[in-house]
VMD Tcl script that draws the C-alpha trace (Angstrom):
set ca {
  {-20.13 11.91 -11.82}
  {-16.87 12.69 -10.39}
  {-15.04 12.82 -13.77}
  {-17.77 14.91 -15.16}
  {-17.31 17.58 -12.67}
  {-13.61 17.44 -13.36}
  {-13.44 17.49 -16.75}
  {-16.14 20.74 -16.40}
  {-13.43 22.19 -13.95}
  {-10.70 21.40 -16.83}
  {-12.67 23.17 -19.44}
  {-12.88 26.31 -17.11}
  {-9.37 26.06 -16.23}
  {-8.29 25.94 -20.09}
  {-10.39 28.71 -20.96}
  {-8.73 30.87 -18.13}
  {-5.60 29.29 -19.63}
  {-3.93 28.72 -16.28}
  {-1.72 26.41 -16.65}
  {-1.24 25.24 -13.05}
  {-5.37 25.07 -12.59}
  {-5.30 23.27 -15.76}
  {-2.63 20.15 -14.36}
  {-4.41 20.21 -11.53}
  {-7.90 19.60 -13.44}
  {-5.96 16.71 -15.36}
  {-4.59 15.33 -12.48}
  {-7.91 14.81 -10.65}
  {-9.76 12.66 -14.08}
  {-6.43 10.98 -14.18}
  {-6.34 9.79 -10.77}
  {-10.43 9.01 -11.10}
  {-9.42 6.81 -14.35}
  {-6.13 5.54 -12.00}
  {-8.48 4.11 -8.81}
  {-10.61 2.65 -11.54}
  {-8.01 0.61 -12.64}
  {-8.14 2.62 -16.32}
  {-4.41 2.98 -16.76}
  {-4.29 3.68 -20.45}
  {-7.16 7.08 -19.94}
  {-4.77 7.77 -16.54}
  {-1.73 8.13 -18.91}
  {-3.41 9.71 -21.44}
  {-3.63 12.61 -18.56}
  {-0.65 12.21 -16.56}
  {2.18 12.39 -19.14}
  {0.77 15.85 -20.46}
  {0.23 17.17 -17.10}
  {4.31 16.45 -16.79}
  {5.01 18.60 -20.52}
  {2.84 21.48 -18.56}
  {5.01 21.15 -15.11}
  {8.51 21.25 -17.28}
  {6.72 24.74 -19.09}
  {5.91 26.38 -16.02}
  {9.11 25.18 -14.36}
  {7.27 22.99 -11.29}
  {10.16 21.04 -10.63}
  {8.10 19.68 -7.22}
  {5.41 18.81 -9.54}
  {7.62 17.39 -12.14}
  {8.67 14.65 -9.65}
  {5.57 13.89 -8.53}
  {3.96 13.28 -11.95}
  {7.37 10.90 -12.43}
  {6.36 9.02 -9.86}
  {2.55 8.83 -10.57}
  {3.39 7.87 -14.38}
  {5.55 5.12 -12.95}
  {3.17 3.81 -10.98}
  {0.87 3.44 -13.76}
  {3.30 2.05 -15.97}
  {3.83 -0.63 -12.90}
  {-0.01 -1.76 -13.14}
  {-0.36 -1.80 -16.78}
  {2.69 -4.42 -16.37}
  {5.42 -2.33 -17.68}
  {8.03 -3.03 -15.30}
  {10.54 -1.33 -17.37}
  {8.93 1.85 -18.05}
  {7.98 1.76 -14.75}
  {11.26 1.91 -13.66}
  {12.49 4.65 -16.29}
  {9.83 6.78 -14.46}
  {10.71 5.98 -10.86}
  {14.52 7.23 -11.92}
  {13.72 10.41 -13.32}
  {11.18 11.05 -10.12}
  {13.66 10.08 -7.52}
  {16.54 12.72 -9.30}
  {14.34 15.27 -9.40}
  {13.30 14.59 -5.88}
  {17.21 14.24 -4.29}
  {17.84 17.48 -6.46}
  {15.21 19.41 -4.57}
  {15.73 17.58 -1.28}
  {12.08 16.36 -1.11}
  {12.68 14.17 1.65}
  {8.61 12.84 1.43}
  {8.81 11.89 -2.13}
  {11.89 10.24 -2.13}
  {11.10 7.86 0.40}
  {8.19 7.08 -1.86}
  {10.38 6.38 -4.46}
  {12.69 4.38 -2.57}
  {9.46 1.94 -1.65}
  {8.46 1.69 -5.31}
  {12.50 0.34 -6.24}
  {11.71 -1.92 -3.28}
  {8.71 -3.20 -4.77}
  {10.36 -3.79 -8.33}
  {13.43 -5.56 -6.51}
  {11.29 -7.68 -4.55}
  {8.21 -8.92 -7.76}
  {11.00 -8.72 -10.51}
  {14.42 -9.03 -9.27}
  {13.59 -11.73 -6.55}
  {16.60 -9.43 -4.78}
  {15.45 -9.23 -1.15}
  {18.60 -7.88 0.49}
  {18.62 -4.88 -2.47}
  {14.75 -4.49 -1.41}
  {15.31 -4.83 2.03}
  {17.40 -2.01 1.92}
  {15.32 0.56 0.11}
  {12.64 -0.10 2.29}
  {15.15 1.27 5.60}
  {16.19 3.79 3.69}
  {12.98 4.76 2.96}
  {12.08 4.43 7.28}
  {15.35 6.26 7.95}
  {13.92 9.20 6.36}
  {10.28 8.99 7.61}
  {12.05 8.79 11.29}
  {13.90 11.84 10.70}
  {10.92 13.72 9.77}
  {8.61 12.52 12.22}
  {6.30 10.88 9.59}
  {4.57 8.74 12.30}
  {2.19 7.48 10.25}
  {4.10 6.29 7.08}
  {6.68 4.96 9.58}
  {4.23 2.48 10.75}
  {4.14 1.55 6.77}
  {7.72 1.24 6.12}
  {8.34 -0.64 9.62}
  {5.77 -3.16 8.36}
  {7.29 -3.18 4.77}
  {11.04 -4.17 6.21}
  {8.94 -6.63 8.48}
  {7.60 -8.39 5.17}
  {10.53 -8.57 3.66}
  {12.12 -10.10 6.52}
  {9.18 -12.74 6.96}
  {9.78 -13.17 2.87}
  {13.57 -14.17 3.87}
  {12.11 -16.78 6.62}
  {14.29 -14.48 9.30}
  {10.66 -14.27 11.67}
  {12.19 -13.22 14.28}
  {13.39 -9.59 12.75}
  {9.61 -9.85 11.30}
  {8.29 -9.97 14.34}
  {10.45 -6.95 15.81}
  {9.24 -4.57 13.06}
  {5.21 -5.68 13.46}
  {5.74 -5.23 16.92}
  {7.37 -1.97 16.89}
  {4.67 -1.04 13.75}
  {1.78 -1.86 16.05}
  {3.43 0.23 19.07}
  {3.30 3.17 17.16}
  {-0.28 2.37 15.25}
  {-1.93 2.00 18.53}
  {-0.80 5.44 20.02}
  {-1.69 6.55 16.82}
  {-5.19 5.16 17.81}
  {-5.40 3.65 13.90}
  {-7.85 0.28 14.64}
  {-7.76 -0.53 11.08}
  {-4.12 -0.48 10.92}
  {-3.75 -2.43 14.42}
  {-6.16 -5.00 13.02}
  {-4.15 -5.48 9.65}
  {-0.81 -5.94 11.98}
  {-2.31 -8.52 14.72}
  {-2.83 -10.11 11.42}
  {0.43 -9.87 10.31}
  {1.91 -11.32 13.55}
  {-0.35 -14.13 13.93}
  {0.95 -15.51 10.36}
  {4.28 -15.47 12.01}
  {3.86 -17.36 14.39}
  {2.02 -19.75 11.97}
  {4.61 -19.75 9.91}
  {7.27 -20.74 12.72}
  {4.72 -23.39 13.83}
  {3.81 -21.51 17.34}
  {0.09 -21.85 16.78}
  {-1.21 -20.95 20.45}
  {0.70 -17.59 19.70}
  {-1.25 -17.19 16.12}
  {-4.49 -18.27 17.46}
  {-3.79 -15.02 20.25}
  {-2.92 -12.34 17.93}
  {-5.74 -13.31 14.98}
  {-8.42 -13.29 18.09}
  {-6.89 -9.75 18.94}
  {-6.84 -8.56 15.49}
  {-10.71 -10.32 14.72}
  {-12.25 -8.51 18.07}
  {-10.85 -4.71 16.30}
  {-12.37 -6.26 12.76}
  {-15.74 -6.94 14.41}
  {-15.95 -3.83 16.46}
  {-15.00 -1.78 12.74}
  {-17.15 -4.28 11.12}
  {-14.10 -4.78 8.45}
  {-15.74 -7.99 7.02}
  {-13.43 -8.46 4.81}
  {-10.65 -8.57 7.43}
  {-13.13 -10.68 9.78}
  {-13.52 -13.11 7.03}
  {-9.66 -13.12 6.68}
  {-9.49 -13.80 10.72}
  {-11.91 -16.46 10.44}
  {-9.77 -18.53 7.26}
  {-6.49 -17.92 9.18}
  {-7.73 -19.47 12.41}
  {-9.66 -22.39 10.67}
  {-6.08 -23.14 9.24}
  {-4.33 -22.79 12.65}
  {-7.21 -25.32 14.27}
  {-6.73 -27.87 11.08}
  {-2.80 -27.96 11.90}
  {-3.33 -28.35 15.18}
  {-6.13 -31.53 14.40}
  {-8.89 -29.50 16.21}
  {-10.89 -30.31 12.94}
  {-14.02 -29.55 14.66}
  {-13.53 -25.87 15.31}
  {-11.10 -25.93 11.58}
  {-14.28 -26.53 9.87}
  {-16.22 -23.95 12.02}
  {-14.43 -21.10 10.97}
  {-13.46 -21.87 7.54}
  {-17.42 -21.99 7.26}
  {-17.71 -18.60 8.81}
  {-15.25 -16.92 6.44}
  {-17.10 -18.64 3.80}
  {-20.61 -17.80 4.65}
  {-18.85 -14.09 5.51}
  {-17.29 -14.05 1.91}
  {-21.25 -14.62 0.42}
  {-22.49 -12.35 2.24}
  {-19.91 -9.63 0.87}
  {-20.24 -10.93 -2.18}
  {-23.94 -10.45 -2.16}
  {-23.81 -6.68 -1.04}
  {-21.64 -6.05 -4.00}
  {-23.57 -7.63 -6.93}
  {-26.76 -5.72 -5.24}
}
mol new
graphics top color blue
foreach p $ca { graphics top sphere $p radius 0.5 }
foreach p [lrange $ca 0 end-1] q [lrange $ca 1 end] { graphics top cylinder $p $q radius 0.2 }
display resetview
């Protein structure tokens, strides 16, 4: 329905010929085809939508088609053209001092340094160059994201404690922010940390923090996360009883999403 509606709104926009209505109308069935995983029909509307921005001289648009390109590239597997895209978005971005987009860009090098490179340190520092920016603008929000991204790197590195220090300082700022889906997804976070580092009483505290927020949001698929993470904390700790009791929850939770979907 959604991509009929835009592709009327395209056909209206073309027969106005305006060109900026026109990439607009592209860019909203490309990004329809893009969250339904359709990166081939995304392409096909995102690399014209850049010739149009270059015509019209839309250099802030030019980036940010780029970086949307590249990003599709990235999911159809195309690490390399992914790449070729994130480098032309990121000049144009420096060149027009668009301090929002190239902190985006900076995450996506991240990324690629971290799933093909295997090059944490290079990774770990895109992602603070990325915060540094978000903290000079004030971009509360997105700082939460990029204090959790250097946190995950860290944890990746096995240095926990510097994990911990970003989640902590993520969740600080997520809970003024009043964002329970966000505080849930950290509690998570910090509770593998301290299963990781083998302080289980510590996990078990932060998963039942972040599973009471789940259940009040009624996130089952973060409840049914909760659930397998403490099962796994009770089975190292040989309480197999209470182990098998909440692995069973996240599995009978897991059905039951299941269920609603195929319906």
């Amino acid at each position: 329905m959604a991509t009929k509606l835009s592709t009327s709104a395209l056909e209206d926009a073309e027969s106005l010929e305006d060109k900026n209505l026109i990439a607009n109308s592209m860019y909203v069935i490309g990004h329809t085809y893009y969250e339904q995983g359709n990166y081939d029909k995304t392409l096909n509307y995102y690399i014209p939508i850049l010739k149009i921005c270059e015509e019209v001289g839309n250099t802030h648009c030019i980036g940010n088609i780029n970086l949307s390109i590249g990003s599709s590239y990235w999911y159809k597997y195309d690490y390399d053209k992914a790449l070729e895209y994130y480098g032309k978005a990121l000049k144009i971005q420096e060149k027009i001092d668009d301090k929002s987009g190239i902190a985006m860009s900076f995450i996506n090098y991240a990324h690629y340094y971290i799933v093909i490179i295997h090059d944490y340190d290079k990774a770990l520092d895109y992602h603070r160059r990325a915060l540094k920016i978000r903290e000079e603008v004030g971009d509360e929000s997105n700082i939460v994201t990029s204090l959790i991204n250097v946190g995950s790197v860290y944890s990746d590195k096995g240095d926990y404690d510097k994990a911990l220090d970003y989640y902590e300082r993520s969740f600080k700022i997520d809970e003024e922010l009043g964002d329970k889906y966000g505080n849930g997804y950290i509690l998570n976070n910090i509770g593998w940390t301290y299963y990781e580092i083998g302080k289980y009483n510590k996990a078990l505290e932060y998963y039942n923090r972040g599973l009471k927020i789940n259940e009040e949001l009624d996130d089952k698929h973060s409840t049914s996360n909760d659930f397998t993470n403490m099962g796994l904390v009770y089975f190292q700790q040989a309480v197999y009883n209470e182990a098998v009791e909440y692995l069973d929850k996240s599995a009978k939770m897991q059905l039951e999403i299941d269920s609603t979907i195929t319906l």
